[in-house]
N, C-alpha and C positions, 0 to 999 in steps of 0.2 A: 440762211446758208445751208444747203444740202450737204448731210453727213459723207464721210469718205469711208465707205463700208469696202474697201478693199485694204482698208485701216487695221494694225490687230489694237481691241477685239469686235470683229466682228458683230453685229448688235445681239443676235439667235445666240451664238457663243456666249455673248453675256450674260443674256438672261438665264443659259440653260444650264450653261456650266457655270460661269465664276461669282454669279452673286448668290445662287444655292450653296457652293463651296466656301465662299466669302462665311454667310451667314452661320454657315456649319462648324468654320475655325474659331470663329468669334466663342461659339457654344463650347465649345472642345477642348479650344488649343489655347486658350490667352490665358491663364492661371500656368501652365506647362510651359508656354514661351518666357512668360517672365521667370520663371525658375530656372529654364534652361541658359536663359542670356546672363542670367548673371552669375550664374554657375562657371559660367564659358568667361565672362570676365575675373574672376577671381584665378582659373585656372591659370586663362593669359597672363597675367599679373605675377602670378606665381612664378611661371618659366620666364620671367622678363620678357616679355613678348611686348608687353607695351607698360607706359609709366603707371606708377601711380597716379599723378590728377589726370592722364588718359582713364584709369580706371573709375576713381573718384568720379568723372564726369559721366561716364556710363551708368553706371551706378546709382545717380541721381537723376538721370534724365529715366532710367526705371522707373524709378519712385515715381515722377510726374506721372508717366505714362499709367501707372498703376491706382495714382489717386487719381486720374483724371476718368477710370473703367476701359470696359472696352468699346461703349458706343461711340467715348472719342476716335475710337481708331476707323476711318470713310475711306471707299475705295475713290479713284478719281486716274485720269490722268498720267499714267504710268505707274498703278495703280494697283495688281492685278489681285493681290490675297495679302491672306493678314501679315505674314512676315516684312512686307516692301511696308504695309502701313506704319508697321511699328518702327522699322528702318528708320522712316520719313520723319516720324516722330523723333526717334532717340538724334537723329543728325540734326533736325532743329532746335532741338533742347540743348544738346552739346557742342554744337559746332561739325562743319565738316570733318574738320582734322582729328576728332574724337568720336565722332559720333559714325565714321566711316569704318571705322577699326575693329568692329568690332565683329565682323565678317570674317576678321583673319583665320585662317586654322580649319574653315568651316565652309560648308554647302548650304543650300537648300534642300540639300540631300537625307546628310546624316543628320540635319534638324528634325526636315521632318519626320523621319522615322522616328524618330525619339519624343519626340512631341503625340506622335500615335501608343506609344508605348508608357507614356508618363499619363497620360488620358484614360490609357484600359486599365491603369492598378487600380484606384479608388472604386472604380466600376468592377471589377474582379474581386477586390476583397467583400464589398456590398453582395453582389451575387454569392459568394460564401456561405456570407452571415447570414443570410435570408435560407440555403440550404442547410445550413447546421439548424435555425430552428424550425425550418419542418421537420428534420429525422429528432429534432428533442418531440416532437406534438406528437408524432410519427411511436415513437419507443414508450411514450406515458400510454395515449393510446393503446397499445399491445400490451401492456404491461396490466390493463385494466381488463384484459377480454385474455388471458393466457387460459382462461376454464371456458372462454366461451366457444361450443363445440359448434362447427358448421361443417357442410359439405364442401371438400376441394373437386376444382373442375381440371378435368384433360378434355382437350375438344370440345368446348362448352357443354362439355355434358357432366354429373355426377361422376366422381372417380372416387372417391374415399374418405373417411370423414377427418378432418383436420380441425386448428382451433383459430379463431379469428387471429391469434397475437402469431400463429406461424404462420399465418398468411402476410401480414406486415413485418415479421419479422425479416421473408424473403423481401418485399419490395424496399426494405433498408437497406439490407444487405447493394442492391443496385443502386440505390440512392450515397450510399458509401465509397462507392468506385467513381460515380459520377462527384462525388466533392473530391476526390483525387485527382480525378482529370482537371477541377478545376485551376486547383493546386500546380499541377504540373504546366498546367494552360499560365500560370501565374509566373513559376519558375521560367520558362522558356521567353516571355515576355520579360520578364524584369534583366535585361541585359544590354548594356549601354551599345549602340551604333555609333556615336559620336566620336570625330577622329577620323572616323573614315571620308571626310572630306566628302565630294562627289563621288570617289570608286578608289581613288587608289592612296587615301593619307595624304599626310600631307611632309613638307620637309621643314617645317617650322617644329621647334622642339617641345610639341605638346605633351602632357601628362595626360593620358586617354582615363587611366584609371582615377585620379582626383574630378574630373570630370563626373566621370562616374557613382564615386562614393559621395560628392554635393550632393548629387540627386538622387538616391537610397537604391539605386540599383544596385545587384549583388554581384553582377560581374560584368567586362567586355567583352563587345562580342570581339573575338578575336582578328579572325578575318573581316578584311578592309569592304571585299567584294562582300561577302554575307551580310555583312552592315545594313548595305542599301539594295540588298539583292533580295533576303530570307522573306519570307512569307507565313513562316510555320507559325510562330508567334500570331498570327491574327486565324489562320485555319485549328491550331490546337483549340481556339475559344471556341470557332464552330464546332467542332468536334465534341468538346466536350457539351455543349450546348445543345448537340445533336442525340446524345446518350441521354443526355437528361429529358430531353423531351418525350424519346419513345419511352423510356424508363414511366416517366409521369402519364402517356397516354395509355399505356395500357393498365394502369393503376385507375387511370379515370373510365376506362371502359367498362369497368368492373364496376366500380362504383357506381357508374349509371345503370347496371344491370339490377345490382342489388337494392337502387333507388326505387324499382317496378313496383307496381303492386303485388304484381306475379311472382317477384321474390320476395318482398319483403323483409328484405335483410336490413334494412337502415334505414335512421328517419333523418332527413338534412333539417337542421335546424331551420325556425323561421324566418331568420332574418337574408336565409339565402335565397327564400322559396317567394316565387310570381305566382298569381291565381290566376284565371282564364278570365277572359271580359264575357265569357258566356256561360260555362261551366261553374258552377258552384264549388263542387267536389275536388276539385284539380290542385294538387299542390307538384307546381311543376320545378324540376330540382335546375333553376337555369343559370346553377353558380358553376355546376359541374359542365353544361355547355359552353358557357365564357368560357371556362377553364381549358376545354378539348380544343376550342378558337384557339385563344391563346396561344396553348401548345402548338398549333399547326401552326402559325404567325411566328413563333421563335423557329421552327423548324425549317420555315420557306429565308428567315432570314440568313440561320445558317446555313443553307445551301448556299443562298446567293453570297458569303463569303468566299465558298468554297471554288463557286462555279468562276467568280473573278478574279481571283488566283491562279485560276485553270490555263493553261496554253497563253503563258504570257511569258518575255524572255526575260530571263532569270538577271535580273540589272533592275534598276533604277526605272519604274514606268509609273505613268499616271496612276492607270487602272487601280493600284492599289494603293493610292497615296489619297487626297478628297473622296473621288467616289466611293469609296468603300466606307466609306464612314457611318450613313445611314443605316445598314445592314448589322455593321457592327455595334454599334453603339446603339442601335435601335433593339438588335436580340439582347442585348443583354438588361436592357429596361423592360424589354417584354419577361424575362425572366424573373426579376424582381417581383413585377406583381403577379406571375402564375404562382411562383414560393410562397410568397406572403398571403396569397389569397386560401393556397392549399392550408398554409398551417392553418389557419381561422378557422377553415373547415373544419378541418380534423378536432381542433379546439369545442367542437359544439357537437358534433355529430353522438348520434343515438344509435344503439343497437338494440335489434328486437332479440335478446336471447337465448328465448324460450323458443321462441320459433325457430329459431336457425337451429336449435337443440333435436327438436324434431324433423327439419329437414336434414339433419346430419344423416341420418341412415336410412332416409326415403333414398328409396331406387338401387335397395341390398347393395347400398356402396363399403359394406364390411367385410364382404365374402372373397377378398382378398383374404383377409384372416382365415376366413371357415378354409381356405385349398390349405393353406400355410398349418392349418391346426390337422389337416389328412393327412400333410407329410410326417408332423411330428409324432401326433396319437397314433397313426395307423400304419405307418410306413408306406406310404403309396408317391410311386412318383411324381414329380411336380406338375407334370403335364397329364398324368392321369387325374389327379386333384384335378386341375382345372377343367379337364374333362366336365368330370363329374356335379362340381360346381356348376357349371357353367348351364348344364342340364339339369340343373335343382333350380335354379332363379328361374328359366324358360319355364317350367312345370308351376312354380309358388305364383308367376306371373299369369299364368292361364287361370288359375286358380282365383286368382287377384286377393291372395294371402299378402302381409305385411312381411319384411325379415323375424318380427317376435312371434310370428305365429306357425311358422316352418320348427317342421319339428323330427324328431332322430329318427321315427317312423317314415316318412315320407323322404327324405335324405335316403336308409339304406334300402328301400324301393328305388331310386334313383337309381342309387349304387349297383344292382342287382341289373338293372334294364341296360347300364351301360359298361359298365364292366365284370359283371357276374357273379359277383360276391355282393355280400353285406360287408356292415361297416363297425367298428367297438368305441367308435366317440361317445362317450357319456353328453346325458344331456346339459348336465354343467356346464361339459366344453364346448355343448354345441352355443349354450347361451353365450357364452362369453365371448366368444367365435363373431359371433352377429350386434354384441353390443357394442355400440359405436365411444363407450367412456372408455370398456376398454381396450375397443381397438387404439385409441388416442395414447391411453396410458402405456401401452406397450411399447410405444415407438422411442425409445430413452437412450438411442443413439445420438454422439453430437451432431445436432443440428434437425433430430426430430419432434415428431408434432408432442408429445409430450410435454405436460407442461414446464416440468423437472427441464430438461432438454432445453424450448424453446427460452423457459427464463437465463437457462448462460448464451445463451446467443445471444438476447438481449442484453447480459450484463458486459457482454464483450462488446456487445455495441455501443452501448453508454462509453467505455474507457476509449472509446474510438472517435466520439464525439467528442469529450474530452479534451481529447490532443487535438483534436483537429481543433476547436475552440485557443487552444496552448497554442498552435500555430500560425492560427488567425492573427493572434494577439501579437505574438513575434516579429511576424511580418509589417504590421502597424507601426509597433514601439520602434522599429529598424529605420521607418521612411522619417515619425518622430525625432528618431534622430538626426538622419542627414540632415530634416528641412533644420534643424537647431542648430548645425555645423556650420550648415549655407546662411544662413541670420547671421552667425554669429562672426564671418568671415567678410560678408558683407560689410555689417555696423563696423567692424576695425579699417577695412578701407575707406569708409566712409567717414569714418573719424581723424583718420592722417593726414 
């Protein structure tokens, strides 16, 4: 007998939409459904909304549904996603008269929303923990290299000489905001929608907030319409997502620079490094490629959060209820292993730092200092200094002199050709003016390259880690609890 494809659902619909979506609740939502349904039973319970062995039976036809997994739950037949399976289920276990009731008070609505938002905590505080221990790999790291002196770039080119631990000590710093955003991405998600029925509540006399604290949410959301309407809660992850990404590729850009032969700033451990099928010599660094993949894959994911959020009316719509799911739930596992993979790295990685010692003050990256030492020695305006300066390196560069071999002689030559006088810098200051330890050591404002300096940065980063560690934990011990409130509220109904 030929199908009635003017039927819903349509068979294309089937395939494209509902058994991808089907599949994807199954993954997501059936650990969250069963906590929410019986959350939702004890609340009804509670406000006498319905009996005890009404709830008693709810309650147990759970349990079945739960020891029986989620492959028991088949689409079929009026049919269409997990909520109706499980329906189907809990009404044949309990009876219609019990097993129907338990819809009361409630949508499709504000389940699903909540069942989205009980699905990103586990996945958000993971994403966390995975970015607290790259800024711990991150600050040991720095912490081992605060003497090791390299060249800092502006415009990929040589700008001044800095020390490896204040170069990571800046890319924690952005790695520290980006676990804030998570955090906040964390708070704005953890807030219960349920209650708000399909849009507008309901007139049954529900307790929204006991709803709520079953399932370790920290608050409701208040408004009925933002319940099933907000969308912030799933674009704050892209966002934050989105920070962390660029934060992490331009950390990796760098690091592929420094992997060159041409730089030779660092050696990737062997365990990340491919050899060529042809090349002998080739240690190619292709953990740091995955790594820039990766990043662009969390970054295309969070877009497509954002972009599906985009010009849609502020109410209760598909687009961001199943579909969005793969996007969401897919950047945030891409994130796990770009973190987990980073810290590893950083875990192994070598520094060459003898050589980055001597590429610190290749290409008179000091003479910052030497204008800075004309103001103060000599009294000469700042823009005179640079003048002058500036026609010392074009001269020592013709020359093809080094910075240590420019000397006080050829300096007030300079001086003389371009602003008419000589100069009283001693040769002392001129050394010291051009060496790159102490141009380093000079810098002992908070948050410069010094290493005095750069180690409180880092010690303020560690007590940041810390708490944020302290907050991870709280957050944890908090859902720990609800789920032990919800057991424990359960097993008494189920006992009476």
């Amino acid at each position: 007998m030929a199908r009635d494809d003017s039927a819903f659902p349509h068979p294309l619909y089937d395939k494209f939409i509902l058994q991808p979506s089907f599949e994807a609740a199954k993954t997501h939502y059936f650990a969250p459904m069963l906590a929410a349904n019986r959350a939702h039973v004890v609340m009804l319970r509670r406000c006498d909304i319905i009996s005890d062995d009404n709830a008693k039976a709810l309650l147990d036809a759970l349990q079945k549904v739960e020891a029986q997994g989620v492959d028991a739950l088949t689409r079929g037949a009026g049919v269409e996603d997990l909520f109706f399976a499980m329906e189907n289920k809990l009404i044949e276990s309990a009876g219609a008269a019990y097993g129907g009731n338990l819809q009361l008070a409630r949508s499709r609505n504000d389940l699903g929303y909540a069942l989205t938002r009980l699905a990103l905590r586990p996945r958000l505080l993971e994403a966390m923990e995975d970015l607290l221990h790259l800024r711990g790999s991150l600050l040991r790291f720095a912490r081992e290299h605060l003497q090791t002196l390299m060249p800092g770039y502006t415009h990929t080119q040589p700008a001044q000489p800095t020390t490896m631990a204040h170069y990571v000590a800046g890319a924690l710093a952005g790695l520290e905001r980006d676990a804030a955003r998570l955090f906040f991405a964390y708070e704005t998600n953890n807030q219960s929608p349920l209650g708000a029925a399909a849009l507008t509540g309901t007139a049954f006399p529900i307790d929204r907030q006991l709803s709520a604290r079953l399932l370790g949410f920290d608050a409701i959301q208040l408004s009925t319409y933002d319940s099933i309407g907000a969308s912030d809660n799933l674009t704050d992850v892209a966002g934050a997502l989105s920070s962390l990404g660029v934060n992490l590729s331009r950390f990796t850009h760098d690091m592929l620079f420094w992997a060159t032969q041409e730089s030779g700033a660092i050696r990737i451990h062997k365990s990340f490094i491919q050899i060529s099928s042809i090349m002998p010599q080739k240690r190619n660094p292709v953990v740091l490629e995955n790594l820039r993949a990766r990043i662009s894959r969390m970054l295309a994911q969070a877009q497509g959060i954002v972009i599906q959020c985009h010009n849609i009316p502020f109410g209760d719509t598909q687009d961001i209820e199943d579909p969005i799911l793969p996007p969401l739930f897919g950047s945030l596992e891409t994130s796990r292993e770009i973190l987990q993979l980073y810290a590893a790295v950083m875990n192994t990685l070598q520094v060459n730092i003898d050589h980055l010692r001597e590429r610190a003050s290749a290409g008179f990256t000091t003479v910052t200092e030497l204008a800075d030492a004309l103001v103060r020695e000599c009294g000469l305006p700042f823009r005179q200094a640079h003048h002058v300066v500036s026609a010392l390196v074009a001269s020592a560069a013709e020359a093809q002199l080094k910075p240590h071999e420019i000397t006080v002689e050829l300096l007030n030559r300079v001086a003389a050709e371009q602003i008419g006088t000589t100069l009283t810098l001693s040769d002392e200051a001129l050394r010291q003016a051009l060496d790159s330890q102490a141009f380093v050591d000079g810098r002992v404002l908070p948050g410069g390259a010094a290493p005095r300096a750069t180690a409180e940065v880092l010690n303020k980063q560690e007590a940041k880690i810390v708490d944020d560690h302290s907050r991870l934990e709280t957050a944890r011990l908090s859902l720990s609890a609800a789920e032990r409130e919800l057991r424990d509220a359960v097993r008494q109904l189920q006992a009476s």
